[in-house]
N, C-alpha and C positions, 0 to 999 in steps of 0.2 A: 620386519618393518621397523623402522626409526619411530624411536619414544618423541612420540607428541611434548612440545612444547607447552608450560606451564599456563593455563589461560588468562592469569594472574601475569604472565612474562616475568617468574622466578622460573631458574632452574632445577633440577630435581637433586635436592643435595643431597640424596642418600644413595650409596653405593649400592649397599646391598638391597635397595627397591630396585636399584637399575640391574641389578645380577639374576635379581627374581622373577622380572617383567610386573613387580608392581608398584603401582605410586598409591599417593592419597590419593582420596576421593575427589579432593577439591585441586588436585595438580593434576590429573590426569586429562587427555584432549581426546580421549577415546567417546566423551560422550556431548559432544558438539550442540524466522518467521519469513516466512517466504517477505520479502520487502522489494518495494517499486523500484525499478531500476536508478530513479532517480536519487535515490537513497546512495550512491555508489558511483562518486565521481572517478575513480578508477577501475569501474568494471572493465573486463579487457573487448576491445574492438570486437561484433560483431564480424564470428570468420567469415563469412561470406562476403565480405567486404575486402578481405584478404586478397592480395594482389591486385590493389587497384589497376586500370585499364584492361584488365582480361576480356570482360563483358563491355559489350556496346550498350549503350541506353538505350531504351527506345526511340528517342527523340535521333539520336545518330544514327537509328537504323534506317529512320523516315527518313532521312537529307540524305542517305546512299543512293546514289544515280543505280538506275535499273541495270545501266550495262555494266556496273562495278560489278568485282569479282567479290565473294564472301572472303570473309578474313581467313585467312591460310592457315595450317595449321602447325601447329608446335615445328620446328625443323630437328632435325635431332642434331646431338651432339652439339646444340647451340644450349648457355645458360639463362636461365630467366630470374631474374631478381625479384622476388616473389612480393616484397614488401617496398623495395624501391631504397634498401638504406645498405644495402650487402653483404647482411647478415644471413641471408635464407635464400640461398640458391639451387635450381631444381634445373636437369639435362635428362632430357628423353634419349632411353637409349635404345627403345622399341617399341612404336605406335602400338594406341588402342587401337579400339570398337570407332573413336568420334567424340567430336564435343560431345555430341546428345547423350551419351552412355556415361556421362559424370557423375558419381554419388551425387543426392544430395544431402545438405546437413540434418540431421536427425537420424540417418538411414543405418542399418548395421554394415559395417564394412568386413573385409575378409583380405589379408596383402600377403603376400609372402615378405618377408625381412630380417635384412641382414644390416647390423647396427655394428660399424667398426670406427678408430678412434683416425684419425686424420694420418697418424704413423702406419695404418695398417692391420693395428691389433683389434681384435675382434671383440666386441661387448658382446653379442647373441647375435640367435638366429633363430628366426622363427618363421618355420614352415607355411600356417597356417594362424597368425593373428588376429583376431578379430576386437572391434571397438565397435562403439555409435560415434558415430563422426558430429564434430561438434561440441561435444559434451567435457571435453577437456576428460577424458578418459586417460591420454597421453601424451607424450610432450609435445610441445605446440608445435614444432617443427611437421610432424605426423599432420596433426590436427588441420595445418594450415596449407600442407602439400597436396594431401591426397583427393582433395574435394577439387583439385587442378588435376587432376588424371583420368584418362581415361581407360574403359575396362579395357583390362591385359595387356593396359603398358606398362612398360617397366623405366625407370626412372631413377635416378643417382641424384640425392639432398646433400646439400652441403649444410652444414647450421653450427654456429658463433653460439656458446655456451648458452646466452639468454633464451633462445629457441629450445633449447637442448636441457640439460643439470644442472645450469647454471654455476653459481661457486662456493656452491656444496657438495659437487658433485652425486654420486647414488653407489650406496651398497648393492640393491639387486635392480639391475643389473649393476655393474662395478664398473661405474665410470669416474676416474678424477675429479678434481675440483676443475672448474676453468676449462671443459675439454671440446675440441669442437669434434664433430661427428660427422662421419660419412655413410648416409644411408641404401642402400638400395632396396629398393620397393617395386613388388610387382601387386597391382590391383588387380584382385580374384574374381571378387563377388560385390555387389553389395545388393540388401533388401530392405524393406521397410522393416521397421521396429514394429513389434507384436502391441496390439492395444493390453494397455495392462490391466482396463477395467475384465478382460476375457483370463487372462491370466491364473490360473492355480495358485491358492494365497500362498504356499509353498515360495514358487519363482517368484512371485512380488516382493515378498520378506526378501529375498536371495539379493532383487535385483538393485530394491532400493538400500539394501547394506551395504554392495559393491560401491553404489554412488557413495557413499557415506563415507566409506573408508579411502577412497578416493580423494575425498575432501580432506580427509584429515591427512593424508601424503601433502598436500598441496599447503595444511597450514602445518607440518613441518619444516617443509621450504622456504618457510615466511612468504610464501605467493598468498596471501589473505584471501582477494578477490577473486579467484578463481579456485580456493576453499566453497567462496560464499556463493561460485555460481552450483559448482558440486551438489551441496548441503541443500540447495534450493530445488534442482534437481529428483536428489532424493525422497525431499518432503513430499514434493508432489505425488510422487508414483506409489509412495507410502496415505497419500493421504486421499488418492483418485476412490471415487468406489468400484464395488464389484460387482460385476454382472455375475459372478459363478457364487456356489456357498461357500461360505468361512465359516470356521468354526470359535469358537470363545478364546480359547487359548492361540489360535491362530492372530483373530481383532488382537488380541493382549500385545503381540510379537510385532504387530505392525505401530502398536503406539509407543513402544518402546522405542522403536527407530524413530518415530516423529521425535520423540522427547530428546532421545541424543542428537537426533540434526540440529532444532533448535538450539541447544545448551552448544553443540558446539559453533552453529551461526553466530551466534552470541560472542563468544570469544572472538572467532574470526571480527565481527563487525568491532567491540573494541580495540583490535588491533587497528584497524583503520581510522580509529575514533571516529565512528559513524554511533553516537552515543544511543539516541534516539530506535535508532532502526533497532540496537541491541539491546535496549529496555523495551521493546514490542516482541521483540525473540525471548526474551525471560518470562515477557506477561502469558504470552502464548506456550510455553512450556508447563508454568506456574495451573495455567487454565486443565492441564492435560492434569498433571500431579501436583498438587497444591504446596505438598511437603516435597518437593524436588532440591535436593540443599544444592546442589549447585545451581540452580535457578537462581537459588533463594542468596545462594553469594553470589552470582555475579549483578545480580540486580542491583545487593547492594554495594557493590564496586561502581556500576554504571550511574547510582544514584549521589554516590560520592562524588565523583567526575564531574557531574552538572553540577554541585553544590549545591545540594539535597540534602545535608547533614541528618536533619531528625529523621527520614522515611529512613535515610540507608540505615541508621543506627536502630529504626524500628525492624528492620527488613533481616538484619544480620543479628539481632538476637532471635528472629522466628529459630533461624537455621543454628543457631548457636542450642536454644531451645532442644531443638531435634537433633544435636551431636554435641554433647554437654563435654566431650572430652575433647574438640576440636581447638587446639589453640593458635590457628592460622587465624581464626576467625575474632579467639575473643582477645588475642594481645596485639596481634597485628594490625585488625581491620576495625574493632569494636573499640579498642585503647585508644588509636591515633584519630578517627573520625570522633570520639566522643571530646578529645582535646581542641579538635580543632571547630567544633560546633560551639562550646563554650569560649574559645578565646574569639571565636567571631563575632557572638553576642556581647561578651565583656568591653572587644573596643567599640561596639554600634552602639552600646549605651555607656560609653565617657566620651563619645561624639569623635568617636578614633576616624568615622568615616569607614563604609563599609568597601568600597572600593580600595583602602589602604590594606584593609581584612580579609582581604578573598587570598586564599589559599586552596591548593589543590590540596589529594590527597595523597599525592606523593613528598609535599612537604615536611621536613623533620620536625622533631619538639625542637633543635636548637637552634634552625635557623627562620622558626617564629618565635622564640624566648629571644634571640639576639635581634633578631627586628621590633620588635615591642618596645625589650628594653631603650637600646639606641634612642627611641622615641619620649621615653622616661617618663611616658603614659602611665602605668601602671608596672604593679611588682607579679606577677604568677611565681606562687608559693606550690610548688608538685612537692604532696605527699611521698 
C-alpha cells in the first residue's frame, strides 16, 4: 500500500522512514466524526442516482397507458452511457435473471473480473470478487456499473481514468497514470450485508479496519470525500453496539479504530477545508483519549485556520507537553502561530485595523515583517 500523505500536507522527507514503512507519529495518515452530509459540499453523488433515466418515477409510471409495453430490456452489444457525459460505458454481452434481480446498494456482491488496459494488457483477474456495493469499496467505475446489472449478466465497462486510477495510476493492481480500463464483469451473487450489532467482536474489528483502510487508500489519492464517506462508514460499524459478548480487550480494539477513523476524518475534512466538521472530529477523538497528540495537533492546526491563535497555541503545547521532543510542533506550529498571535494584537492596538492583521497560518515571518514594515507602523525586533 501507498504511504499515506502527511495530514499536515508536508511530504515525508525521510528516506530511510520511507525504506522502513515508518513515519512520525504526527506525518503518518495510518490513523485517521461522523458529520451531516451537509458538512460536505463535494460528497460524491448518491450512486443510486447513477445513470440518471434508468428508472421510471413513479409519477411516469402512473401516465403509462395500460396498453403500453414495460420498458425493454437492456439490448445487447448496444452501449449505454451510464452517466450521460462518456466517460463510463457498459454493453451486455449476456442477459441476466431481470431488472428485479439488481443488487441493491448496501448488499454484498460477488462478480467474476477481468480488469485489462484498453491495449489489451491485463491488470487482473478475479475469479471470485466480492465488495458491498455502494461503499466505495472500489473504483467507482465498479461501484457505479454493477448495481445496473443483472444476476448472471455478463457485461464489458469501458471507464476514462476518472472512474478508474485516475492520474496516479495504482501499484496493486499496476495500472498507469491516465489509463482507461476495459472491464468484463460477470454478476454472481449478491446478499444482504450481516447485522453487525450480531456479529463476533473479532469480524467487527476485522470489518470496520477494512473500511478504515480503505479510506486511507482514497486519502492517498487525494480523493478526500470519499476518504470521508469510508472513515464514516467505519465509525459506525465500530461504534454500533452488540448484541453478542465482548470482552475488555476486545471494547479496547474497537475504540482504537474509532479513534484512528476520527484523527484521520479530521485530516481528510482539513483537506477539504471543511474546518469546522474537523474541529468536531478532533473534539470527538480528544473525548475517546484526551491525551491523543494527533487530536491534540490537528485540533490545533484547525484552530489556527479559523484564527483561534490563543486556544491553538494552548492546544499545541497540551501535545508538545506530552511529546517534549517533538519539534514539528514546537518550531513549526508553536513558533509561527505564537508570531503571528502577537503581531495581530500589536497592529489591533496601534489601530493597524484588524482586518489589515488577519493572516493565516501558512503565512511567513517575512512576508508579515515586509507587510508591516511597508506600512512603517511599527518596528518587530525577533530576538
Amino acid at each position: 500500500m501507498e504511504t499515506v500523505e502527511a495530514a499536515d500536507g508536508r511530504e515525508n522527507a525521510s528516506s530511510s522512514a520511507r525504506k522502513s514503512g515508518q513515519t512520525s507519529l504526527l506525518d503518518s495518515g495510518e490513523d485517521f466524526e461522523v458529520v451531516d452530509e451537509e458538512d460536505f459540499d463535494e460528497e460524491p453523488p448518491p450512486l443510486e442516482d447513477a445513470g440518471g433515466g434508468m428508472e421510471k418515477s413513479s409519477d411516469e409510471t402512473a401516465k403509462r397507458s395500460p396498453h403500453e409495453e414495460p420498458e425493454a430490456p437492456a439490448q445487447l452489444d448496444e452501449w449505454l452511457d451510464v452517466l450521460g457525459n462518456g466517460q463510463l460505458k457498459k454493453k451486455v454481452t449476456a442477459p441476466g435473471k431481470g431488472r428485479a434481480s439488481r443488487p441493491q446498494k448496501g448488499q454484498n456482491v460477488r462478480i467474476h473480473l477481468k480488469a485489462s488496459l484498453i491495449d489489451g494488457t491485463l491488470v487482473e483477474e478475479q475469479p471470485n470478487f466480492s465488495f458491498t456495493l455502494g461503499d466505495c469499496d472500489v473504483i467507482q467505475a465498479l461501484d457505479l456499473t454493477v448495481q445496473l446489472m443483472e444476476m448472471g449478466e455478463k457485461a464489458l465497462i469501458q471507464s476514462d481514468p476518472k472512474y478508474a486510477y485516475g492520474d496516479r495510476g495504482s501499484l496493486e493492481p499496476r495500472v498507469p497514470p491516465n489509463a482507461q480500463l476495459s472491464l468484463e464483469v460477470e454478476l454472481l451473487e449478491a446478499t444482504d450485508a450481516p447485522d453487525v450489532e450480531l456479529l463476533p467482536p473479532a469480524e467487527k474489528i476485522a470489518l470496520a479496519s477494512r473500511k478504515r483502510e480503505r479510506g486511507n487508500v482514497h486519502y492517498q489519492r487525494g480523493d478526500y470525500a470519499f476518504a470521508v464517506n469510508s472513515y464514516s462508514i467505519a465509525l459506525q460499524i465500530a461504534e454500533s453496539s452488540s448484541k453478542v459478548d465482548i470482552r475488555p480487550e476486545e471494547e479496547d480494539e474497537l475504540l482504537d479504530v474509532r479513534v484512528k477513523c476520527l484523527n484521520n476524518m479530521a485530516a481528510s475534512q482539513l483537506k477539504l477545508d471543511h474546518y469546522d466538521a474537523a474541529l468536531k472530529s478532533c473534539v470527538s477523538a480528544l473525548e475517546h483519549q484526551p491525551d491523543n497528540i494527533k487530536a491534540l495537533f490537528r485540533m490545533g492546526k484547525v484552530l489556527s485556520l479559523k484564527g483561534e491563535y490563543t486556544e491553538a497555541i494552548q492546544t499545541l503545547r497540551k501535545a508538545l507537553k506530552l511529546d517534549p521532543s517533538n519539534k514539528v510542533i514546537e518550531l513549526f506550529s508553536l513558533g509561527r502561530l505564537s508570531f503571528l498571535h502577537l503581531a495581530s494584537r500589536w497592529c489591533h492596538n496601534l489601530d493597524y485595523g484588524l482586518q489589515q492583521a488577519t493572516w493565516s497560518a501558512e503565512s511567513t515571518y517575512v512576508e508579515i515583517c515586509f507587510h508591516v514594515a511597508a506600512e512603517n507602523r511599527f518596528t518587530l525586533r525577533l530576538g
